[in-house]
Every structure is written in C-alpha cells, then in structure tokens.
C-alpha positions in Angstrom: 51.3 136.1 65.3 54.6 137.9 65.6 57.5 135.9 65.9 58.2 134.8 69.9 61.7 136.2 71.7 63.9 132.9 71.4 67.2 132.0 72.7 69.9 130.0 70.7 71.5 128.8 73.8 68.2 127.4 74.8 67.6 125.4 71.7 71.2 124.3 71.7 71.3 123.0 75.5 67.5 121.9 75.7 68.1 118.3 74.4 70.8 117.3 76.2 69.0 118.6 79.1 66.2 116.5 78.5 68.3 113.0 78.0 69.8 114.0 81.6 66.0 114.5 82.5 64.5 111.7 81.4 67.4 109.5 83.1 66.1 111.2 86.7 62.3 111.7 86.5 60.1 109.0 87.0 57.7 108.2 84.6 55.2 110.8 85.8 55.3 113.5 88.0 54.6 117.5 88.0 57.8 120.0 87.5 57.7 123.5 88.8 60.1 125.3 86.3 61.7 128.6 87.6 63.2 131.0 85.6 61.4 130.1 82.6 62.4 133.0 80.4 61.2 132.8 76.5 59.7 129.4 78.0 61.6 127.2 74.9 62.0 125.0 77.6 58.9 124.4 79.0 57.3 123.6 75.7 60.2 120.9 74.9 60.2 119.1 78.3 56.6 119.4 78.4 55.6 117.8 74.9 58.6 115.3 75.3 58.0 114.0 78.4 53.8 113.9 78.5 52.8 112.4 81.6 54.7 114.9 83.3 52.3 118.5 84.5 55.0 121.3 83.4 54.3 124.8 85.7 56.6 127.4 83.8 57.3 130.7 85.7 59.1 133.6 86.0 60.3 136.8 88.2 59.7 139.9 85.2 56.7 140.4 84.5 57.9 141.8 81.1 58.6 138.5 79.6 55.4 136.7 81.0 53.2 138.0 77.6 55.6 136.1 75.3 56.0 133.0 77.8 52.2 133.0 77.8 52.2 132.9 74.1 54.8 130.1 74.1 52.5 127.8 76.2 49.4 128.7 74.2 51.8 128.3 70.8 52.8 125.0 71.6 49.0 123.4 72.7 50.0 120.9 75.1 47.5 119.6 77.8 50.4 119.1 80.3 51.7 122.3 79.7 50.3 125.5 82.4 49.4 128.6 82.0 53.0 130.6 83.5 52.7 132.2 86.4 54.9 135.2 88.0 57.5 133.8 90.5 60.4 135.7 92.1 62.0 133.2 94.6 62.8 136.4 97.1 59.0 136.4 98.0 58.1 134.4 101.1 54.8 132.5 98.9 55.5 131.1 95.7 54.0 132.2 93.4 54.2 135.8 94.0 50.6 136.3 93.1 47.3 134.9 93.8 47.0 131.9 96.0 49.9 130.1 97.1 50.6 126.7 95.3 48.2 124.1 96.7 50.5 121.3 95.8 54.2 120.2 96.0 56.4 119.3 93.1 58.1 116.4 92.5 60.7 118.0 90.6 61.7 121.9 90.7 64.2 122.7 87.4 65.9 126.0 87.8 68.0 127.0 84.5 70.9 129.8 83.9 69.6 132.0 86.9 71.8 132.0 89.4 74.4 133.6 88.1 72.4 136.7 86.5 70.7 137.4 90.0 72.1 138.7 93.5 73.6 136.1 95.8 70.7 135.9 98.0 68.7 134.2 95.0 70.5 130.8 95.7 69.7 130.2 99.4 66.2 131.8 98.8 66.1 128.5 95.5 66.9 126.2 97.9 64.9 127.7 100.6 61.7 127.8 98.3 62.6 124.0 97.0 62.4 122.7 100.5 58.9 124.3 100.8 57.6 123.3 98.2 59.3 119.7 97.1 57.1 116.6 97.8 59.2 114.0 99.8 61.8 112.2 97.1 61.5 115.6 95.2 64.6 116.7 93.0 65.7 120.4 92.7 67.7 119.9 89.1 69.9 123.2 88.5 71.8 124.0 85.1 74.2 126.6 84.1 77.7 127.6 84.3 79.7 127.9 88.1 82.8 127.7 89.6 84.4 124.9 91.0 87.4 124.4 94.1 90.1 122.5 92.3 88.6 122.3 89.4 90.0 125.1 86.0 87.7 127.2 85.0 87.0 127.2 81.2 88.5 130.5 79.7 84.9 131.1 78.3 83.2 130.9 81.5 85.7 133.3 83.3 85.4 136.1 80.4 81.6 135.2 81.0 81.9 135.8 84.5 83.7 139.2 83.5 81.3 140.5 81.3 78.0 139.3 83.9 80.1 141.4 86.3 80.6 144.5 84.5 76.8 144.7 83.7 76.1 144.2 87.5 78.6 143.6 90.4 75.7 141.3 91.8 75.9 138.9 89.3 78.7 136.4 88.4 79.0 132.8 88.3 78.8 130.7 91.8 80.9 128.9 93.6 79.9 124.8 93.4 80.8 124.9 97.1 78.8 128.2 98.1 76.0 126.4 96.1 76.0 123.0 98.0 76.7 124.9 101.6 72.5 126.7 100.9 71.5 123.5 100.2 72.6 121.7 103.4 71.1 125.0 105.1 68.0 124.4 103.8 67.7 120.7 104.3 68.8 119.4 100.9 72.1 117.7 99.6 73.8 117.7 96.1 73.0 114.1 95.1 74.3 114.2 91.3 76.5 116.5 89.1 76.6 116.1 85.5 78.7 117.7 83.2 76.8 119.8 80.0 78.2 120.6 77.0 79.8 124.1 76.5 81.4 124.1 80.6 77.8 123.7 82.0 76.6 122.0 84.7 73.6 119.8 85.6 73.3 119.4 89.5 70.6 117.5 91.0 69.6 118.1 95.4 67.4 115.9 97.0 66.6 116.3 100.9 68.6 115.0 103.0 68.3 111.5 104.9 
C-alpha cells in the first residue's frame, strides 16, 4: 500500500485535542466528524476513545479514496466507512440516504476558515439538525477574537488564506457565536490549544 496523505499539524494537535475530548464526552456516544481530511483524526479519536461510533466525512470527493484507506488502515470496529458531506447541502450526507440517526457529538476541525463565510451558519445550521438533545458541536482551529491580540502567526496566516482566496480567512469569535444563537445553539466552553488555536464547544440552548 502506498504511503496515505498525512498532515504534521494533525499529528501535532490530535492529542491535545483528545485530552480536551475525553474531558467533554461521556463515556459513550457516536461523533459525526466533518471535515475529516487525511482522516488522522478519526482513526486517533476512534481507537482511543472505543465505545464511542466515529462517522468521518468530507466535502471533496478527491480526498475520500485516501480517507477510505485510513479507516480500513487502521481496523477499528467503531470506526465508519467515510462518507461525502458538504455542509452547504440541505441533507447530510450529500449522498444516499439522509442520516437515520442524531449525534451526540458533531467535531468540526480547521474548516472554517478555508471555506466561504456561509459554511459557519450552514455548521451550525446542520448541528442543530442533526444533534441529539444534550449534543455538543466541538469546533477547533485558529479565529479572531474582540479584545483579544491576535498572534502575529495567525494574522500572516490569515494573510496568506486570503491571498489564495478572498473567501477564506480566519473568523471572528463573535461572528461565530452570533450563527450559533441563530441556529438555536450557544457557545458553552472555550479552550485555548496550543499554537493560538482554539477549542469551542456549543450546546443548544436552554
């Protein structure tokens, strides 16, 4: 088998991610991931947390081979077969039969700022849907805070996203929480990640 795409961010932020996870999940539970990219993720969460069903996913259909070969790679019973997800599409997933279950956790990884705006109230929107009642939508990546400095890394970051496409760039914390309250859901918990990152964590609101 040819060596599978990898990610060094990925297999530098995936731990601490998980010590932030395993501090919020319950002991069981089923996680829709979005996003799921080379899927290094998916494998680690799934095999370290086992009683937990992990659905990777993802929007280009390009990169859904490899994330296949990931799951199968890594032989794990709670780990599913990827399926192709764009959160702009009205059913999740965006093919087949829509999900016949809700999550109790939706994670949702360094996406948001290499999409189009629209991509954050259509997460939230879609995390409403299909969140079981207590569910968590756990975001992670770089944004932008009011009254808060930005780390000089994450605004050159923010250059550089922008200069590949106007329509990306890291979000504003604030613009974030506001399409969460639209869709029904409030920021509940904000970690701080290593290298400027954030962990945010929306629940519904009571």
């Amino acid at each position: 088998m040819s060596e599978l795409p990898s990610s060094a961010a990925a297999d530098r932020n995936k731990q601490p991610i998980l010590e932030v996870l395993r501090r919020l999940l319950g002991e069981r539970g089923t996680a829709l991931e979005i996003a799921s990219g080379t899927g290094q993720h998916a494998a680690w969460f799934a095999d370290a947390l086992g009683l937990w069903q992990w659905q990777p996913s993802d929007a280009d259909a390009r990169l859904l081979p490899a994330l296949t070969a990931r799951v199968e790679q890594a032989g794990l019973p709670n780990l599913r077969p990827p399926v192709a997800l764009d959160v702009m599409d009205t059913a999740w997933p965006s093919q087949g039969a829509g999900f016949a279950e809700r999550f109790d956790a939706i994670y949702c990884a360094n996406m948001l700022h290499i999409s189009p705006p629209a991509t954050c109230a259509a997460l939230m929107q879609g995390a409403a849907r299909h969140l079981q009642p207590g569910g968590l939508l756990i975001t992670y990546g770089p944004y932008v805070e009011d009254g808060r400095p930005t780390a000089p890394g994450n605004l050159a970051f923010d250059r550089s996203l922008r200069e590949r496409d106007p329509a990306w760039g890291l979000r504003r914390l604030e613009d974030v929480t506001a399409e969460a309250q639209r869709a029904g859901l409030a920021l509940r918990q904000r970690h701080e990640m290593p290298a400027n990152n954030l962990l945010l964590v929306f629940g519904f609101r009571s």
